[in-house]
C-alpha positions in Angstrom: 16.6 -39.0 -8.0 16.8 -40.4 -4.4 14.2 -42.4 -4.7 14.9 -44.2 -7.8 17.9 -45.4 -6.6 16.5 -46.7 -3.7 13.9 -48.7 -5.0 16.6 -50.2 -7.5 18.2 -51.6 -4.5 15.6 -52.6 -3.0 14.7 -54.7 -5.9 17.7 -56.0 -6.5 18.0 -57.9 -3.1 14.0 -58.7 -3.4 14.9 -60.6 -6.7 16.8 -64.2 -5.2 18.2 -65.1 -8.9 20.1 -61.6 -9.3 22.3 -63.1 -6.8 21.8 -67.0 -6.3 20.1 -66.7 -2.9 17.4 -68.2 -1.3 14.1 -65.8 -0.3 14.7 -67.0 3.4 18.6 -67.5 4.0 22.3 -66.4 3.2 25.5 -68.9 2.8 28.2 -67.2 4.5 31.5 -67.1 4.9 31.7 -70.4 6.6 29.4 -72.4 4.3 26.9 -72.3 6.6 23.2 -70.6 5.9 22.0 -67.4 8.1 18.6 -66.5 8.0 16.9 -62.7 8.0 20.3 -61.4 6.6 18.5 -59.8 3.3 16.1 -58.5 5.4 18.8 -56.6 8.2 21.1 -55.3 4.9 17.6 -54.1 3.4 16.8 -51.7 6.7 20.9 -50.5 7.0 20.2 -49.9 3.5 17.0 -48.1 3.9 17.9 -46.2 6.9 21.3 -44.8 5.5 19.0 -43.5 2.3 17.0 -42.0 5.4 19.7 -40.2 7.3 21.5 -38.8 3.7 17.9 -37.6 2.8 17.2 -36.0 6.1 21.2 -34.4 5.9 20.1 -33.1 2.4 16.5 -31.9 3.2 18.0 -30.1 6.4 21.2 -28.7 4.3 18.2 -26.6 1.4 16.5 -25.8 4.4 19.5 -23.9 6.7 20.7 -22.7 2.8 16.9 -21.1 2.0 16.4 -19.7 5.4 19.8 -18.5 5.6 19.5 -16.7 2.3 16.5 -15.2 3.3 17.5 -14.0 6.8 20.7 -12.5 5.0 18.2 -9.8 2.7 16.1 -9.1 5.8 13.2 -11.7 5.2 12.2 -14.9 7.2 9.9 -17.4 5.1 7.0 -19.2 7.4 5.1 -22.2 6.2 2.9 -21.3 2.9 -0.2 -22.0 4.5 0.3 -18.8 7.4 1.9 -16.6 4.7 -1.3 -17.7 2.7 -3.2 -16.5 5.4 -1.8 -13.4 6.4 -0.9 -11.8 2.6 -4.4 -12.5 2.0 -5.5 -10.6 5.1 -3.3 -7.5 3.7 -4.8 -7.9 0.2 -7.8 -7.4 1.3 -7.3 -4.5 3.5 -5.4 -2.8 0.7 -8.4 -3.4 -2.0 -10.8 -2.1 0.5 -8.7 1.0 1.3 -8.4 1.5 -2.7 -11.9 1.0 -2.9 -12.7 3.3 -0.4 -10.4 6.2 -2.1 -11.8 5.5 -4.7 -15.4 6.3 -3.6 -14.6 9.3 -1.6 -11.9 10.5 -4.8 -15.3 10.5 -7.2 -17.8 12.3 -4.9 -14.7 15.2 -5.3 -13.5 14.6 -1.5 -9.4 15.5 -1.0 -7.3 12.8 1.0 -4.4 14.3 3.1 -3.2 11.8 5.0 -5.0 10.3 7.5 -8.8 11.7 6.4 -10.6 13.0 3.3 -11.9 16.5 3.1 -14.9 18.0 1.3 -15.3 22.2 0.4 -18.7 23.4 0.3 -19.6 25.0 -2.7 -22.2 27.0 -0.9 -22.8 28.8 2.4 -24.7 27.5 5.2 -24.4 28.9 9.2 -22.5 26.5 11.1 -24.9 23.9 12.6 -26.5 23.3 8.9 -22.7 23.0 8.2 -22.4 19.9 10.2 -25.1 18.7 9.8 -24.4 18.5 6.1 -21.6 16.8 7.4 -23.2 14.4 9.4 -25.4 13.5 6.5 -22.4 12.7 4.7 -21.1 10.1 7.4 -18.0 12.8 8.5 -18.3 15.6 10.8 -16.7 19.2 10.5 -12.6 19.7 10.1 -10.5 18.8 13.6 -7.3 20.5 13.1 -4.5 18.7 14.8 -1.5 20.0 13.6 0.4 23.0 12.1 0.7 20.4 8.7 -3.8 20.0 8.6 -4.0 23.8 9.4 -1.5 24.6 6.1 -3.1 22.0 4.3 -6.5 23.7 4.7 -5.3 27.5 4.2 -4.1 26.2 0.4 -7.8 26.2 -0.2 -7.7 30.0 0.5 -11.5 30.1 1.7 -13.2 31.4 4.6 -14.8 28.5 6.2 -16.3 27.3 9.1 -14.7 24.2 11.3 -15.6 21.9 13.9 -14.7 24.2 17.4 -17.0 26.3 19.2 -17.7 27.5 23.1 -21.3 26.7 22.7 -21.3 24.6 26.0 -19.2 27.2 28.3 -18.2 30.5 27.0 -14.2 30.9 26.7 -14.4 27.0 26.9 -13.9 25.6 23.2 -13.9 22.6 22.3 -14.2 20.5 18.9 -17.0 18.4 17.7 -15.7 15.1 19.0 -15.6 16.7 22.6 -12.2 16.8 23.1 -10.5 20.3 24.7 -8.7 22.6 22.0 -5.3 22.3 23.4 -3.1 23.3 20.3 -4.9 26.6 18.5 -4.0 29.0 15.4 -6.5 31.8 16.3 -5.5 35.2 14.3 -4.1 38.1 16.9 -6.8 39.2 19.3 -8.7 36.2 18.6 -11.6 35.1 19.6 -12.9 38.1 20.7 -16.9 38.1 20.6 -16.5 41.7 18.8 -19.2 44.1 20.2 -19.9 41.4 23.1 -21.6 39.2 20.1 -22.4 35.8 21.1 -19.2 34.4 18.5 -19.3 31.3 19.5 -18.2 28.7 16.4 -14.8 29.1 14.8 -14.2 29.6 11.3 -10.6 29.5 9.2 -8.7 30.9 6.4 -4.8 31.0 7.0 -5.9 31.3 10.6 -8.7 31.1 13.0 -11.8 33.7 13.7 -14.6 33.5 15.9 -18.0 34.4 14.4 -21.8 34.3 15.2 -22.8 30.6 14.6 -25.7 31.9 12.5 -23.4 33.2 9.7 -23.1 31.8 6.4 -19.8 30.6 5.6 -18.7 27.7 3.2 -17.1 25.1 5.5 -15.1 22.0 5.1 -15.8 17.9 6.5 -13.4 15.6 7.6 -14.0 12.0 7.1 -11.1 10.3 8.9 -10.0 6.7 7.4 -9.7 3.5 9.8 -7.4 1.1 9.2 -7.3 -2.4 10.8 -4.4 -3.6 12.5 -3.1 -6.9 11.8 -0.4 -9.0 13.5 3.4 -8.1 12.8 4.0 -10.8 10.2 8.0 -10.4 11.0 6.3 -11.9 14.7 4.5 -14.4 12.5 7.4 -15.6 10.4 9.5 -16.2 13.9 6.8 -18.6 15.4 6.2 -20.6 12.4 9.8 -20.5 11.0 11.4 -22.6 13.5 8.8 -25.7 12.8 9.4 -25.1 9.3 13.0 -26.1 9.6 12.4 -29.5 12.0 9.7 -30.7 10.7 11.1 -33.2 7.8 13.8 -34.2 10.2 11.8 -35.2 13.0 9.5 -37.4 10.8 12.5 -38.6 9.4 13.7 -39.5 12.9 10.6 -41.4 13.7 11.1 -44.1 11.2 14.8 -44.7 11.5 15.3 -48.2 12.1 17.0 -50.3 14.8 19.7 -53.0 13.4 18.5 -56.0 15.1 15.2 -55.6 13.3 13.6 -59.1 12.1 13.6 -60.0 8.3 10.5 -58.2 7.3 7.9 -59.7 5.0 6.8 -58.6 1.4 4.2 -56.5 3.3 6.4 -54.7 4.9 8.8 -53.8 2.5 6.3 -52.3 0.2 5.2 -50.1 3.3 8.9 -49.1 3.0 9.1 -48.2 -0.7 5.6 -46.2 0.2 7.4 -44.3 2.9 10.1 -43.5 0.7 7.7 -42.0 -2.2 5.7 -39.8 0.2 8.9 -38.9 2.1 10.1 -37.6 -1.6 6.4 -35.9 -1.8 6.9 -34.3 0.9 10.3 -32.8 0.0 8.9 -31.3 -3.1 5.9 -29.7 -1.7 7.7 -28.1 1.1 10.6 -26.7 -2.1 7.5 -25.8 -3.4 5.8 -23.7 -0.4 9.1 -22.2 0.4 9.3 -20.7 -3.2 5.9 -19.4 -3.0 6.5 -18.0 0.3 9.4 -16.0 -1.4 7.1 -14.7 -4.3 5.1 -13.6 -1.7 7.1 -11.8 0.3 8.4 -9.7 -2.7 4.6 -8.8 -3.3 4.2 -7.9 0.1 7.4 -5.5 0.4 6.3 -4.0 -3.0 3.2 -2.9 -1.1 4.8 -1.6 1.6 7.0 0.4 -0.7 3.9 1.7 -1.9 2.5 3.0 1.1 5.6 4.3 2.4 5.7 6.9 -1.0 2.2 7.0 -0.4 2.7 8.3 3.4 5.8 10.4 2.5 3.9 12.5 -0.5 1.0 13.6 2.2 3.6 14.6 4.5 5.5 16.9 1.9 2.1 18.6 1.5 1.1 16.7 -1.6 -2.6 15.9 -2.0 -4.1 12.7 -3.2 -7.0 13.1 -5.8 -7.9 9.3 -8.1 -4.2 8.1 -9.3 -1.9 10.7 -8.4 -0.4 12.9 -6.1 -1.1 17.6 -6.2 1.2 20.2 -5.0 -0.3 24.1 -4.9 2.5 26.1 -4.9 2.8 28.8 -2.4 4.6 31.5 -4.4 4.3 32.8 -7.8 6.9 31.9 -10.7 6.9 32.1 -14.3 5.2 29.5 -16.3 9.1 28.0 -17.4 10.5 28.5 -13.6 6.8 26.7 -12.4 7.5 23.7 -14.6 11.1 23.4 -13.4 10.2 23.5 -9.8 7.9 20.5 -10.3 10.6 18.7 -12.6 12.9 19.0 -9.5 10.0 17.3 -7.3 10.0 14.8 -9.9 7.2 15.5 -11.2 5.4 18.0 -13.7 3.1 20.6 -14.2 -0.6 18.6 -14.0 -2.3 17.7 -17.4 -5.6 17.6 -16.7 -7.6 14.6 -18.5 -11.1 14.7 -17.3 -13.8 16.9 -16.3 -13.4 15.6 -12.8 -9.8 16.5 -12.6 -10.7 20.1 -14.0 -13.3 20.4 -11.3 -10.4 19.3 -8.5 -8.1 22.2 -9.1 -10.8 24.9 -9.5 -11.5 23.6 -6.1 -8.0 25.6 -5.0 -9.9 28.9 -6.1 -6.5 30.5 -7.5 -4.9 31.1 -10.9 -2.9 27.9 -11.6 0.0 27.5 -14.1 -0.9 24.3 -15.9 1.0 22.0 -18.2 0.0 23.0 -21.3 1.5 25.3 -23.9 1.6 25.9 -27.2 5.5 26.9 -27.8 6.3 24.6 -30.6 3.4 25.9 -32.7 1.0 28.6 -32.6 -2.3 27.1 -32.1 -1.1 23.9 -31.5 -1.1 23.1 -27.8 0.4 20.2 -26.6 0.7 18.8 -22.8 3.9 18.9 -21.3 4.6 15.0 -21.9 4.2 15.9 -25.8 0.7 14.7 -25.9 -1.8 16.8 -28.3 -4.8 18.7 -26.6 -8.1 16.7 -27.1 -10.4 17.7 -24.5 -10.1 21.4 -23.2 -12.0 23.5 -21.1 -11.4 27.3 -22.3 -13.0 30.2 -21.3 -15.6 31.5 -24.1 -12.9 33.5 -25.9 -9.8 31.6 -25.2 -7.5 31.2 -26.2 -7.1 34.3 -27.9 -3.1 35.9 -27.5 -5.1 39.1 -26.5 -4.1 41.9 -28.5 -1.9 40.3 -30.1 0.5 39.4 -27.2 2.0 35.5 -27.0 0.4 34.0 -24.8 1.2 30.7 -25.4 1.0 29.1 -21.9 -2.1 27.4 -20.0 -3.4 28.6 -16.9 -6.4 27.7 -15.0 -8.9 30.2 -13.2 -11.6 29.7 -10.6 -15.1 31.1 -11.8 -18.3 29.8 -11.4 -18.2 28.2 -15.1 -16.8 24.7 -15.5 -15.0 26.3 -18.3 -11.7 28.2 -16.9 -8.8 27.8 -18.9 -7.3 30.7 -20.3 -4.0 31.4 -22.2 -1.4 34.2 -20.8 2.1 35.4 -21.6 4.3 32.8 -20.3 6.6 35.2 -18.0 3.6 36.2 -16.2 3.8 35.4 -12.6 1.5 32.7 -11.3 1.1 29.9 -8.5 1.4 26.5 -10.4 0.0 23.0 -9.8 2.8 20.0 -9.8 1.0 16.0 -10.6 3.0 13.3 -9.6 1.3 10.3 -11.0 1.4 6.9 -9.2 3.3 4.1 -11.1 
């Protein structure tokens, strides 16, 4: 709109019979001609549309970056925010491919590495060393959270400390000193002056002969790359962002006493004035973006904020959504409320690689199936009918007669492990929290 008026007045006082003049002189007040006057009222006029457009361009700017500022966000210039969102992306689709690839091979994440269980016994140097193969090494337990974490597996397993080096001296895999330890009472020992010299774990630590054969677990930590802070990124490029239209404006104001200027000139003028208006609307523009940006970026960060605070609750991270293994046992109705209180649910399990990931817990789970509503007709706790099942030969088969109309999981050798029970029976139970 600024511009179009402009260049209306601009073409009136071009046009000489709009007003009677002359292209080269102006009769004034005293009858006498004054050259160049057109030309001196054409600049005041031009750089007083300058000065209002720089007043307005400033005013949307100190309004945007004021509104911003006020919900705790800072906008820098598209292109950095460009630059630096794009940087983030692709760290997060790297890290989500990366879970995904370790999630399939039926590794655990608990925040900040994955985990693998044998499935068979090895002694403890061909237990790293199938770790090794597998790009990890054996468990480094750093805290009372990983140790926990670990004894909800409820298997004997080997980890990555031994004395091998210096007898009483242990240290882990990586080389580091053992400084925080959860050895069981009396241990280690070296029982009957045996040569026990690599750890192994259930809820707490043993020391064993190295030449045992345990199961044993891998830890695979994940690296993440640090970027800049982009609240120090939005500071250096803000402050730019708000002078820069203004000092280009400044640059072609012009000085009164300025010579009539020549047809050249003037459309030189009317060019400024369209690229000036250009500019305006692709900096709107890139400030906008920037916004939509930054909404994408804090709904990442929300993300991985319930992301963090789920792994530190305990919760385990297996494909799209988040496992708790309870700790006590409860009826299968008391189960399903504890998990509705976590705000979640007992898991429905809808694949065979989901089935294999909680027989990986070796205990008898409470799961969220039932058949309540209907004998024979078991349903999922979100009201879904059962399509794909994995019973025991047998099952479900409300043994002598009893109701058992609730699903449970079992750890056995077979793939197939469901079974049905009475649903007062006591169990542990398995809460899924899935990821929106």
């Amino acid at each position: 709109m600024i511009f179009h008026k402009v260049r209306s007045e601009i073409t009136t006082v071009l046009n000489p019979s709009a007003r009677g003049l002359t292209s080269n002189s102006h009769t004034g007040e005293d009858g006498t001609v004054t050259p160049a006057m057109s030309g001196r009222k054409l600049y005041r006029l031009v750089g007083v549309s300058f000065g209002l457009l720089c007043i307005l361009q400033a005013a949307l700017n100190i309004s945007l970056h004021l509104a911003f500022y006020s919900s705790g966000a800072w906008i820098p210039d598209y292109e950095a925010v460009t630059k630096n969102l794009t940087e983030e992306a692709k760290m997060l689709r790297r890290k989500l491919e990366i879970f995904d690839h370790y999630t399939r091979k039926q590794w655990v994440y608990f925040q900040p590495s994955f985990y693998y269980i044998s499935s068979v016994k090895k002694s403890w140097r061909d237990s790293r060393d199938d770790c090794l193969q597998k790009g990890a090494d054996l468990v480094i337990i750093n805290s009372k959270e990983e140790q926990d974490f670990i004894t909800g597996f409820h298997k004997f397993m080997w980890i990555g400390l031994t004395d091998n080096e210096t007898e009483g001296t242990w240290k882990w895999v990586d080389g580091t000193q053992l400084t925080k330890s959860f050895w069981r009472r009396g241990q280690p020992n070296s029982f009957l002056f045996q040569n026990e010299d690599c750890a192994a774990t259930t809820d707490l630590w043993r020391d064993l002969p190295c030449g045992n054969q345990n199961f044993w677990i891998c830890e695979k930590i994940v690296s993440e790359q640090k970027h800049r802070s982009s609240s120090q990124l939005r500071q250096r490029i803000g402050r730019s962002a708000l002078t820069s239209v203004c000092k280009t404006q400044s640059e072609v104001n012009m000085d009164k006493n300025l010579p009539d200027a020549s047809a050249t000139n003037r459309k030189l003028v009317v060019l400024g004035l369209g690229l000036l208006c250009i500019l305006q609307a692709a900096l709107n523009i890139s400030l906008r973006l920037a916004l939509y940006s930054s909404d994408e970026k804090e709904g990442d960060q929300l993300k991985r904020k319930t992301f963090d605070h789920y792994t530190q609750e305990g919760w385990v991270y297996f494909r799209s959504s988040f496992y708790f293994i309870s700790s006590e046992k409860k009826s299968w109705p008391a189960s399903r409320g504890d998990c509705l209180q976590k705000g979640a649910d007992l898991v429905i399990i809808n694949s065979k690689e989901e089935n294999e990931f909680t027989r990986q817990f070796r205990q008898l789970l409470w799961i969220g199936l039932s058949d309540n509503e209907t004998e024979g007709t078991w349903k999922w706790v979100d009201g879904t009918l059962l399509n794909t099942s994995y019973w025991q030969p047998g099952e479900p088969n409300s043994f002598e007669n009893s109701d058992e109309d609730c699903g449970m999981t079992k750890f056995n050798e077979d793939k197939y492990n469901w079974n049905d029970e009475q649903c007062n029976k006591l169990n542990f139970w398995i809460c899924e929290k899935m990821l929106a």
